[in-house]
C-alpha positions in Angstrom: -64.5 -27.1 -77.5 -64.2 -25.0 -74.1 -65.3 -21.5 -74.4 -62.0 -20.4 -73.1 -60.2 -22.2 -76.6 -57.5 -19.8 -78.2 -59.7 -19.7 -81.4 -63.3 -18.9 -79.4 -64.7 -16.2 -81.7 -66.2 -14.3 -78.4 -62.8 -14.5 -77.1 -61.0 -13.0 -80.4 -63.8 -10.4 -80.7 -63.2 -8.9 -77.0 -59.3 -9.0 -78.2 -59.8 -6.6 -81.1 -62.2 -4.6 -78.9 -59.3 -4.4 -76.4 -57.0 -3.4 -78.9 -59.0 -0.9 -80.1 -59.7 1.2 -77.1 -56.3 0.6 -76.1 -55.0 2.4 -79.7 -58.1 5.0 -79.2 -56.9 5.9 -75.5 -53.1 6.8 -76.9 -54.3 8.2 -79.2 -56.5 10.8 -77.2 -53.3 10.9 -74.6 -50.9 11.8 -77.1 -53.6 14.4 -78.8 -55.3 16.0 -76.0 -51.9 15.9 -73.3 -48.9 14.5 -74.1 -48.6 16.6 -77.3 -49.9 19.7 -75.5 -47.2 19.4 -73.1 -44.6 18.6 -75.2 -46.2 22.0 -77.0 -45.7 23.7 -73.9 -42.5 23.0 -73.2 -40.8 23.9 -76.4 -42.6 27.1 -76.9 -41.4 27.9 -73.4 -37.8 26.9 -74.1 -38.6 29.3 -77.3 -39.5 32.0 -75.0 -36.5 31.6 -72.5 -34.3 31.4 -75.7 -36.0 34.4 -77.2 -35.4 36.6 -73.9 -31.8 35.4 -72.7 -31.2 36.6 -76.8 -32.9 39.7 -76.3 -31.5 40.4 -73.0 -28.0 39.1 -73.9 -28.1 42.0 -77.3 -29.6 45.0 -74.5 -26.7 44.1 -72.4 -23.9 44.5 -75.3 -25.9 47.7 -76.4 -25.5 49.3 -72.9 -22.2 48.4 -72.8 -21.7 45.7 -70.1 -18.9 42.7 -70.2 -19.1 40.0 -68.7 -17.3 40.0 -65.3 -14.7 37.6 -64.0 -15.9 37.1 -60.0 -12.6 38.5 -57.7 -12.0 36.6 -54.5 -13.0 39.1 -52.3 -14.7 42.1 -52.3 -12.2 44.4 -51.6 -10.1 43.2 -54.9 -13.0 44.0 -56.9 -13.1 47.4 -55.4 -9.1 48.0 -56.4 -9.9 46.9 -59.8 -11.4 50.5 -61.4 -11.0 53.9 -60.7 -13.0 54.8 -58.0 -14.7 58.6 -56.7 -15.0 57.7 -53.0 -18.5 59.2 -50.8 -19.2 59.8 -46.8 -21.8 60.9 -45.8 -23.4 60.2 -41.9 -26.6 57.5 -43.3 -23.8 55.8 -45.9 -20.3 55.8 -47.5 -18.3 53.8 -49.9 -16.9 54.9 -53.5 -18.5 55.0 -57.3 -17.4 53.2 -60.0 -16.3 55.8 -62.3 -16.7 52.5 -65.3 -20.7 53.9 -65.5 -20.9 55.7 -62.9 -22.1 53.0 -61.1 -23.0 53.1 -57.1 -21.8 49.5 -56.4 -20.0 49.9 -52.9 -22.2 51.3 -50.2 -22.6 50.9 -46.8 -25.1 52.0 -44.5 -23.0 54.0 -41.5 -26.2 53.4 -39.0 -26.9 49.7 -39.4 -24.4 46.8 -38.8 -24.0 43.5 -39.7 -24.0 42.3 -36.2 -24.9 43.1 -32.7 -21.2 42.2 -31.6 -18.7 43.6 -34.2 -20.6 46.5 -35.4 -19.3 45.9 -39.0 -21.3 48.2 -41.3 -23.7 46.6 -43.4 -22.7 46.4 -46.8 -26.1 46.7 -49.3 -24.0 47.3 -52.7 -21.2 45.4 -54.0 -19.3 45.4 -57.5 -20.5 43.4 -60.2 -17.5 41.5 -60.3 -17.9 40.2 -57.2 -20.0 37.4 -55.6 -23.6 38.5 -55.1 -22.8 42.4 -57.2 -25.7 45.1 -56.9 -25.2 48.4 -58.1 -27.5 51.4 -59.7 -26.7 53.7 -62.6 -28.2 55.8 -65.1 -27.2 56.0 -68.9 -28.4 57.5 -72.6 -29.4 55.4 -75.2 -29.3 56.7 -78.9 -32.7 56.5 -80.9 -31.8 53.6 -82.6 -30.9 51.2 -79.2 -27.4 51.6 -78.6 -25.3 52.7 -75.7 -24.6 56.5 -75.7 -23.1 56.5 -72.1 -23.3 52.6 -71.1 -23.1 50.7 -67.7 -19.5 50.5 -68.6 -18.7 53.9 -70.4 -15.5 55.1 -68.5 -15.9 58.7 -66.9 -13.4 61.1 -65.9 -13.8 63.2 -62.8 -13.8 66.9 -63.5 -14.7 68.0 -60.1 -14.1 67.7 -56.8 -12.5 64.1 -55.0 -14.8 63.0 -53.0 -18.5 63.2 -52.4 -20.2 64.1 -49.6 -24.0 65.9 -48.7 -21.9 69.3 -49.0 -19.4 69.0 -51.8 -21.2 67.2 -55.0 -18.8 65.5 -57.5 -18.7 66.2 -61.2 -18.1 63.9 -63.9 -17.6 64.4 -67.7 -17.5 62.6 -70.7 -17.2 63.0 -74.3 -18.8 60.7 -77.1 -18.6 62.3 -80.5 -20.3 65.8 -80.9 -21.6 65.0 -77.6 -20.0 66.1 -74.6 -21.9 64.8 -71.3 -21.7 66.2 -67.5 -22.8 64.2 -64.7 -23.0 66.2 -61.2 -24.2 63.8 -58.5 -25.2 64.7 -54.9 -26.0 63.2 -51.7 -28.2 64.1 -48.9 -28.0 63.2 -45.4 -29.5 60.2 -45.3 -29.9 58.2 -48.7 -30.5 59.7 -51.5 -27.9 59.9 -54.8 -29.0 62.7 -57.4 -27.7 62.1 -60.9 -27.9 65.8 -62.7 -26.9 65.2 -66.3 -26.4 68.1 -69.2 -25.9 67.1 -72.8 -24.1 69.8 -75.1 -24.2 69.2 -79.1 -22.0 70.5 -80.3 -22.7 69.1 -83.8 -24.4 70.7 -86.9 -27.5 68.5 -86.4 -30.1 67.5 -83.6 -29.7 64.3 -81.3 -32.2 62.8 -79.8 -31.4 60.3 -77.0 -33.6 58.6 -74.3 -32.1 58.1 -70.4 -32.5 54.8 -68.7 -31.6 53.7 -65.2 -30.2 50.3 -64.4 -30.4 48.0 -61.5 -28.4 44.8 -61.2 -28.4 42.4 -58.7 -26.0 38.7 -59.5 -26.4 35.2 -58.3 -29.2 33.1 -56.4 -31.9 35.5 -54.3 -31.5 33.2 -51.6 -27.5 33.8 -51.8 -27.9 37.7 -52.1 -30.2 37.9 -49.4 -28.1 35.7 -47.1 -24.7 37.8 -48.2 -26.1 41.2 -47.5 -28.1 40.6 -44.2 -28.2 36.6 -42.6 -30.3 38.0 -39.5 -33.3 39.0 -42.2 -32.4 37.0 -44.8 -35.3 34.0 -43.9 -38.3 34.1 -46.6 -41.0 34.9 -44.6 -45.0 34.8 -46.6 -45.7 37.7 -43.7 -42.9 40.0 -45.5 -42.4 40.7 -49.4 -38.7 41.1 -50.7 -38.3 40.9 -54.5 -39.7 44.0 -56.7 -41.4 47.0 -55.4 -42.5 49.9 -57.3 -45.1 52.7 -57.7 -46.3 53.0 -61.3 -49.4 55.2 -62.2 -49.8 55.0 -58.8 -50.2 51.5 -58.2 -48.3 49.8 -55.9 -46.7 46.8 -57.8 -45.1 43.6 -56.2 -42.8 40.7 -57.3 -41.1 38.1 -54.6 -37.8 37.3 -55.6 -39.3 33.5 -56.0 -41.8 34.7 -58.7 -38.6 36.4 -60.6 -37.0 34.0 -60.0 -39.1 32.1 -62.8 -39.2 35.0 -65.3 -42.5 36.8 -64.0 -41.6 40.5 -63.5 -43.2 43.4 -64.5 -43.7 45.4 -67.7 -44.6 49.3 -67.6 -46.9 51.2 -69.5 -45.4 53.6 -72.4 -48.0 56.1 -71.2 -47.2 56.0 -67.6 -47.5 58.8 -65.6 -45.4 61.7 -65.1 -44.2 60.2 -61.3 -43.1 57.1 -59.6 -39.7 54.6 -58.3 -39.2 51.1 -58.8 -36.5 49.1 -57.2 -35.8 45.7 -55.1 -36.4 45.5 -51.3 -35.3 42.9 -48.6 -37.3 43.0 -45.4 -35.3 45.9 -44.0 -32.9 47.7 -46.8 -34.1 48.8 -50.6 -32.6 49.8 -53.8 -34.6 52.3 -56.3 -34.9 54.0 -59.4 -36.7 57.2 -58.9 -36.6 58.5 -62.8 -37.1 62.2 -62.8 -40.5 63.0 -61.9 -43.1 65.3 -64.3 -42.0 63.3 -67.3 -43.3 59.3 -68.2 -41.2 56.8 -68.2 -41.9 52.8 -68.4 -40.5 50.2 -66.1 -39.2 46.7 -66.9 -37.8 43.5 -65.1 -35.4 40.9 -66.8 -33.9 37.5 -65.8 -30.6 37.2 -67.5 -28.0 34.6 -66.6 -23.7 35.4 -66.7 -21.3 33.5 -68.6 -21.6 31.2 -65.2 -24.9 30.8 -65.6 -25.6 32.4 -62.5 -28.8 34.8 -62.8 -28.8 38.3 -63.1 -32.3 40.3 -61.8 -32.3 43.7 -63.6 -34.6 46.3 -63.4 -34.7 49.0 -65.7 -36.3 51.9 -66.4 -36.8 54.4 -69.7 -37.8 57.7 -69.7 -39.1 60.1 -72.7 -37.2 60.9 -75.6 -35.1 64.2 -75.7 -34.2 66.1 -78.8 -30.7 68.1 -78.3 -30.4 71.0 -81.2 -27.5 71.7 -82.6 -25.6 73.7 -80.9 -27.7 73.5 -77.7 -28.1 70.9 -74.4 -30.4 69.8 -72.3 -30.3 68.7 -68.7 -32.4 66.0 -66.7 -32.2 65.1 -63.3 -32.9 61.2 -61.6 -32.6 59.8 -58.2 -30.9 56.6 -56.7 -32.0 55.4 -53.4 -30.0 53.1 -52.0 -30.4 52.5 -48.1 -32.7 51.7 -45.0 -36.5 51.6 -44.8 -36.9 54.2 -42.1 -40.3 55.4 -42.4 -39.5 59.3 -41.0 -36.7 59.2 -44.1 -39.2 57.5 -46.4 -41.9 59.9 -45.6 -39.8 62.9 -45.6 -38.5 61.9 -49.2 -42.4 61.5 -50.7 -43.4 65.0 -49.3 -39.7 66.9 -49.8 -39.2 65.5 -53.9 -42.8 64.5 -54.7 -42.3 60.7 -55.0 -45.4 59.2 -54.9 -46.4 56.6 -51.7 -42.3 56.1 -51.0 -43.5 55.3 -47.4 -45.4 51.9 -48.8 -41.5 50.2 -49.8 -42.5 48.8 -46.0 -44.6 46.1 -46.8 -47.4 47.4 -44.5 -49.7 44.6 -45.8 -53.1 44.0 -47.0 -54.0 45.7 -43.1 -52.1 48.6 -43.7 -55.4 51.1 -42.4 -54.1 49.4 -39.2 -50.3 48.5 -39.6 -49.7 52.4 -40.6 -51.1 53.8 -37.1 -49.9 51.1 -35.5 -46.5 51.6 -36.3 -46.5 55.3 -35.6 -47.6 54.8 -31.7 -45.2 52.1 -31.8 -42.7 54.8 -32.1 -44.1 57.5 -30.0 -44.0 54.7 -27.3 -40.8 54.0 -27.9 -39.4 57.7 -27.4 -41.6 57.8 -24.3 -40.5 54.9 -22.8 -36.9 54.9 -23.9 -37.0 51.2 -25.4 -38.2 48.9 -28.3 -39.2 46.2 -25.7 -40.7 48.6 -23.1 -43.3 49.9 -25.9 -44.3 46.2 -27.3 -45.6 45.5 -23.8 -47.1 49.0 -23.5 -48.7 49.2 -26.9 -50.3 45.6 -26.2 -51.9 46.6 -23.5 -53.1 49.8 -25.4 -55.0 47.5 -27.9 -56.0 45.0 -25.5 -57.6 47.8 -23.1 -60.8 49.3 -25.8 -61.1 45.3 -26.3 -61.8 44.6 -23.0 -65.8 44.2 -23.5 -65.2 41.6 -26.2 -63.2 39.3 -24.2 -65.6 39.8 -21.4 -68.2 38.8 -23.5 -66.7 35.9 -24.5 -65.1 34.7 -22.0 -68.4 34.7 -19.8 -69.6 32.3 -22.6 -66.7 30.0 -22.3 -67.6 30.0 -18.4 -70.9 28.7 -18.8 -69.5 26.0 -21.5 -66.8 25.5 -19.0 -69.7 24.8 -16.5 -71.1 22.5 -18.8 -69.1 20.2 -19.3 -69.7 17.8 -16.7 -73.4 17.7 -17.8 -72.5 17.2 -21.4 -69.8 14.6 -20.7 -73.0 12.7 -18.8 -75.1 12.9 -22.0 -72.1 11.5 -24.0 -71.8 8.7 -21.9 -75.5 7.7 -21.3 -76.3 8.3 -25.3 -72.8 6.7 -26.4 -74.8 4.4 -29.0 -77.9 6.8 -29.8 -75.8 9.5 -32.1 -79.3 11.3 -32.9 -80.7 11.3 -29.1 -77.2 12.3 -28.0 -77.5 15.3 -30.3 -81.2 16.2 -29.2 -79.7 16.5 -25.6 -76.8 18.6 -25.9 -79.4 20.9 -27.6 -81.7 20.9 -24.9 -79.1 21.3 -22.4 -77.9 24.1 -24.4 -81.4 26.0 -24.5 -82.1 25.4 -20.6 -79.2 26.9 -19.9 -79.6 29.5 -22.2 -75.7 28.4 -23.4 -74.3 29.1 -27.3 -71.4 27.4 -28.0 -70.1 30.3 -30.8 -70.8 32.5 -28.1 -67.4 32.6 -27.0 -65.8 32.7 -30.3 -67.3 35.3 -32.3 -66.3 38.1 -30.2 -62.2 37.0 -30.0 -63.2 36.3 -34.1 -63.5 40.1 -34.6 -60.1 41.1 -33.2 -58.0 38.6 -35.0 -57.3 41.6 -37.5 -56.0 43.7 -34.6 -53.8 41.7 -33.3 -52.7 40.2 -37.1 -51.9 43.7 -37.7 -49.9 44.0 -34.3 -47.8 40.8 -35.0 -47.2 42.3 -38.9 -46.2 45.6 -37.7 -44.0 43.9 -35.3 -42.1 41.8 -37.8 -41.5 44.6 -40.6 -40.2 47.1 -38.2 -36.7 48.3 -38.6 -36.8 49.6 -35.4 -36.5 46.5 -33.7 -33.5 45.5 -35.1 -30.1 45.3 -32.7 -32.7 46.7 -30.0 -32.2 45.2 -26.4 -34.2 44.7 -23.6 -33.4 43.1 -20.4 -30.8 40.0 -21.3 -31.9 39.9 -24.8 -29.2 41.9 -27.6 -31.5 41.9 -30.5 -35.3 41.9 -30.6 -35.6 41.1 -34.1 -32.7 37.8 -33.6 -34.3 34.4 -31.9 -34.0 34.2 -27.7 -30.4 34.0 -27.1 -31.2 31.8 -23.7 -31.8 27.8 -24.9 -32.0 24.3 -23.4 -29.0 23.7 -24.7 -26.7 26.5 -23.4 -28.3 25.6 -20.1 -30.3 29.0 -20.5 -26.8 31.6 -20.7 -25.3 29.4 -18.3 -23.0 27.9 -20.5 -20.7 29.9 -23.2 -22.4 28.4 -26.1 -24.7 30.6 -28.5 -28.2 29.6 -29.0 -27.9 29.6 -32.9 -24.9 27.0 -32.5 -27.1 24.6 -30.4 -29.5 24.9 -32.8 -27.7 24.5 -35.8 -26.9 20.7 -34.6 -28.4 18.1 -36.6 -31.6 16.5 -35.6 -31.0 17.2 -31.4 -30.7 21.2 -32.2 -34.7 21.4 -33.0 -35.4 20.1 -29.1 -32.4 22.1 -27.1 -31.7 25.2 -29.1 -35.7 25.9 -27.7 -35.4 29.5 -26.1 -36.7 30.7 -22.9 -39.3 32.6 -24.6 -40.6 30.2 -26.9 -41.3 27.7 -23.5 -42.7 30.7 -21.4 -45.2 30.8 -24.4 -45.8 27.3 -24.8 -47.2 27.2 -21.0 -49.4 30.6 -21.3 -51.1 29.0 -23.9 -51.4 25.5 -21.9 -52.7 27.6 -19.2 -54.8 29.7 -21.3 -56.7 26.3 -22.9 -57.3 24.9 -19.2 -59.2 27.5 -18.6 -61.6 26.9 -21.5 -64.3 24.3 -22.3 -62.8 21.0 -23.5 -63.8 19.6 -26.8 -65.9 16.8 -26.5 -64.6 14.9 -29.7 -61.2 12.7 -28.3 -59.3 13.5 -31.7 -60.0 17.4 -31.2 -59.2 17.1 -27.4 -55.8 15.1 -28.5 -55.0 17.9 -31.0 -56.0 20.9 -29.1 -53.4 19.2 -26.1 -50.6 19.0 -28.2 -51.6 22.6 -29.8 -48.8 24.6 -26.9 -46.1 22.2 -27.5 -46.3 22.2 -31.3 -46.2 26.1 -31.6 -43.3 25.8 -29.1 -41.0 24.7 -31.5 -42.8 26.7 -34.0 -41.8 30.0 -32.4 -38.5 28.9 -31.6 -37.0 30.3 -34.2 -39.5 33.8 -34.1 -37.7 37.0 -33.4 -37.8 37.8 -29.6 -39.4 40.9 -30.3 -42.6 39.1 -31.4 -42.6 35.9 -29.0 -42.3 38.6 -25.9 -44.9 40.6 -27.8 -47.3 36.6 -27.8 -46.5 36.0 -24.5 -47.5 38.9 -22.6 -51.0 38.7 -24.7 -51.6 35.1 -23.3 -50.8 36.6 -19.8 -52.9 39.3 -20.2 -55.4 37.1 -21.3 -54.8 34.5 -18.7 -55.3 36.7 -15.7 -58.7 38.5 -17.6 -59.8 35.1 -18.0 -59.0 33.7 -15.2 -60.8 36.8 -13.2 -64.2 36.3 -15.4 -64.3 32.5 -14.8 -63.9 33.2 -11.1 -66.6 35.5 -11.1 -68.9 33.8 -12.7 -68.3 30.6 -10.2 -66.0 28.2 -12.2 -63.5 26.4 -10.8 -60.2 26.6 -13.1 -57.7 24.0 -13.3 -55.3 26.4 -11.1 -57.8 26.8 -8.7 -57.9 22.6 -8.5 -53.8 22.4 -8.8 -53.6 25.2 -5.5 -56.2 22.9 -3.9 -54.5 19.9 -4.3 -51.4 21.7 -2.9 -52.7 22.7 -0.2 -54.8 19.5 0.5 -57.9 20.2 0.5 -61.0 20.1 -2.1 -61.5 22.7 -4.5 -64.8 24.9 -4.1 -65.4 27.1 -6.7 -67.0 30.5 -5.2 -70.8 31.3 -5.3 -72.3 33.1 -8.5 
């Protein structure tokens, strides 16, 4: 019988061996993964069940329907009674259904460059991407003493501005409740609440402060502001607050999958927490001296649309019969301007306001930076004038580093004809080739990190530049020269023939496939060939892939910073020509002929000589 016969006992045995492992190896995939996962899921789905429940019963307990979305902002508005405010940083009205600031603008800040159409931060939550900010009473046992939707009436005054404050009033049993809110100059809403019993027995009741913000974060933050609306990993925009003194942080992506924040009972006695974009913010600021805890929730509308609210509690007051109490809270609800920040933290105590601009892990840097960015500015009379001038204020105590390093680079530059010699000659002798290079390197006295380590130690500097740079507010619907806005991409393009033809440089760009190669801006190209020029000017690699991917290095990050703000390409560009021209002046001196020097030479037809040491 052939050993491969259908009835070969070796071949049945191996079958039954096979059939074992085969059962043993589902078996320990179902056991130690596919039942873990499934595991997983389902106690997640529990979880996400469990808080859209919980969530869902906290929203009918402070009072709030769900909304049917009007087509337009302005019907929302018409659709409740409304106290409206003016001030000279914002206007816009309260919703007197909770008292809710849900239609601001900010007077000082526009949508566009063109239009000037005031930037609208707040919007009604029944309309598309709704964000307001309240504060409400919640009875011991959970429920809605004054809710996000508790009508008021307006007792005082018509409308509110920095000097005449509104006063509201409402009455909910043996409790009658008076709301006086104010509003500075700039912006800042105070929410001054007294509580009269008027019953035979004491009440105790706990305030809370609300914000809401509807729909996709990526929607939101396109509605409010387009021009800043780009997820950047340089800038945070989600949650921001300042609990026991710790600065806490949440991108809209991470709440976006239910990871938010929960606040101690015990906190202390100060502190804010709201949501920030790159330029504009929204905060609680409960009143400070007394704890209060801080929580984040991802709810969805009857839509299904999402629903990111922050929320804060604060300690629980005991009204006596017959007597009231009065607390005091704060809404922010505005720009990031760091003189209004920092006059806010030392005016009403609230505890490192000044860090709601992401200043970054660098911030012993960014902070000081920032500041002579905007003495610069009032020295010089522009944005652009004090980018240039504050680069070469960094650049000028850094001058022995570069020097330093850029000697090295001249005596690798030297080098290279030597080296390339040794590559050829010990092409097959890997170990020998190595041994030579070395030797070369000694006789020469020559370190290849040499040149590195010194530009190595200001890459914070000039990180913390480029950081400052892109957070700044200030740079915002700034000119200089042709361009409108530093903070918008280069308005001149390849395909608007550079502002010769009436086509704007975002259109061009915005055209499939063809807009990534002509919307390229002036800029972006200007920096492209600094950096060329800058890498001529250095020691080649030797390796062919690294000398292939160093070449393309300029025209890669040409397209890359084609969609930068202008503000920071200008800010690149006049570092590589600072650079170029320091280089360029060491090499010289230390008698290395630079590819310019060869390109001039060929112009003129004659040989390059590079000058004696």
């Amino acid at each position: 019988m052939p050993p491969n016969a259908p009835n070969d006992p070796d071949q049945t045995r191996n079958l039954i061996i096979a059939m074992v492992l085969m059962v043993a190896v589902l078996f320990a995939y179902q056991t130690f993964y596919a039942g873990p996962q499934q595991e997983a899921r389902e106690a997640a789905q529990e979880e996400a069940a469990s808080r859209q429940a919980e969530a869902d019963a906290q929203r009918e307990a402070l009072g709030v329907d769900a909304p049917v979305i009007a087509p337009t902002v302005e019907a929302a508005l018409a659709s409740d009674a409304r106290v409206p405010f003016d001030g000279p940083g914002v206007d816009g009205s309260i919703n007197l259904a909770g008292a809710r600031i849900d239609d601001l603008n900010l007077r000082r800040h526009y949508l566009t460059v063109e239009d000037e159409e005031e930037l609208r931060l707040m919007r009604p939550s029944n309309s598309a991407s709704g964000y307001f900010a309240t504060y409400g009473w919640q009875t011991a046992e959970g429920g809605a003493a004054i809710g996000l939707n508790s009508a008021w009436e307006l007792a005082v005054g018509s409308r509110l501005t920095p000097d005449t404050p509104i006063t509201l009033r409402r009455t909910n049993g043996p409790l009658t409740f008076e709301r006086t809110i104010s509003m500075d100059a700039d912006y800042m809403f105070t929410y001054s609440d007294t509580v009269v019993n008027s019953g035979s027995s004491e009440i105790s009741l706990m305030p809370f402060g609300v914000i809401q913000r509807y729909g996709d974060y990526k929607e939101f933050l396109e509605a409010t502001d387009p021009g800043s609306a780009q997820a950047s990993h340089i800038v945070h925009q989600g949650l921001i607050g300042v609990i026991d003194n710790e600065l806490e942080l949440r991108s809209y992506k991470n709440l976006s999958e239910g990871k938010g924040i929960k606040g101690d009972p015990d906190a202390e006695a100060a502190g804010w927490i709201g949501f920030t974009d790159k330029y504009w913010m929204a905060a609680l600021v409960p009143q400070q001296g007394t704890a209060f805890e801080a929580d984040f929730d991802l709810t969805q509308q009857a839509n299904g649309e999402p629903i990111y609210q922050l929320m804060t509690r604060g300690t629980t007051v005991t009204i006596p019969a017959g007597g009231e109490v009065t607390v005091e809270h704060r809404i922010f609800a505005g720009a990031k301007e760091l003189a209004v920040l920092r006059a806010y933290e030392d005016d009403l105590g609230i505890p490192r306001f000044d860090d709601a601009i992401d200043w970054g892990f660098l911030w012993f840097l960014t902070k000081p930076f920032f500041s002579i960015l905007v003495w610069l500015e009032g020295m010089v009379g522009s944005f652009g004038w004090a980018i240039l001038a504050f680069t070469v204020l960094v650049k000028t105590p850094l001058i022995p580093l570069y020097n330093q390093s850029y000697k090295a680079m001249a005596k690798m530059k030297k080098l290279s004809e030597p080296m390339k010699e040794i590559q050829e000659k010990y092409k097959e002798n890997p170990q020998e080739r190595q041994k030579q290079i070395m030797a070369l390197y000694q006789r020469e006295k020559a370190n290849p990190l040499a040149g590195c380590l010194p530009i190595l130690a200001t890459i914070p500097i000039f990180y913390a530049l480029y950081k400052t740079l892109f957070v700044t507010l200030e740079m915002r619907h700034e000119s200089f020269g042709y361009i409108k806005d530093l903070s918008a991409p280069d308005p001149l393009a390849i395909g608007n023939l550079f502002g010769l033809l009436p086509w704007a440089a975002s259109d061009v760009k915005a055209l499939p496939i063809i807009g990534v190669v002509i919307g390229i801006g002036l800029l972006p190209i200007l920096y492209g060939l600094t950096m060329a020029a800058l890498q001529s000017l250095n020691p080649p690699p030797t390796d062919p892939t690294q000398k292939m991917v160093i070449r393309a290095m300029p025209l890669v990050l040409t397209f890359v910073f084609g969609g930068f703000a202008a503000g920071l390409v200008i800010y690149w560009v006049w570092n590589n020509t600072l650079s170029l021209i320091q280089q360029y002046f060491i090499m010289r001196r230390n008698g290395v002929e630079t590819e310019f020097d060869k390109l001039i030479a060929r112009l003129l037809g004659r040989k390059g000589d590079a000058p004696a040491e």
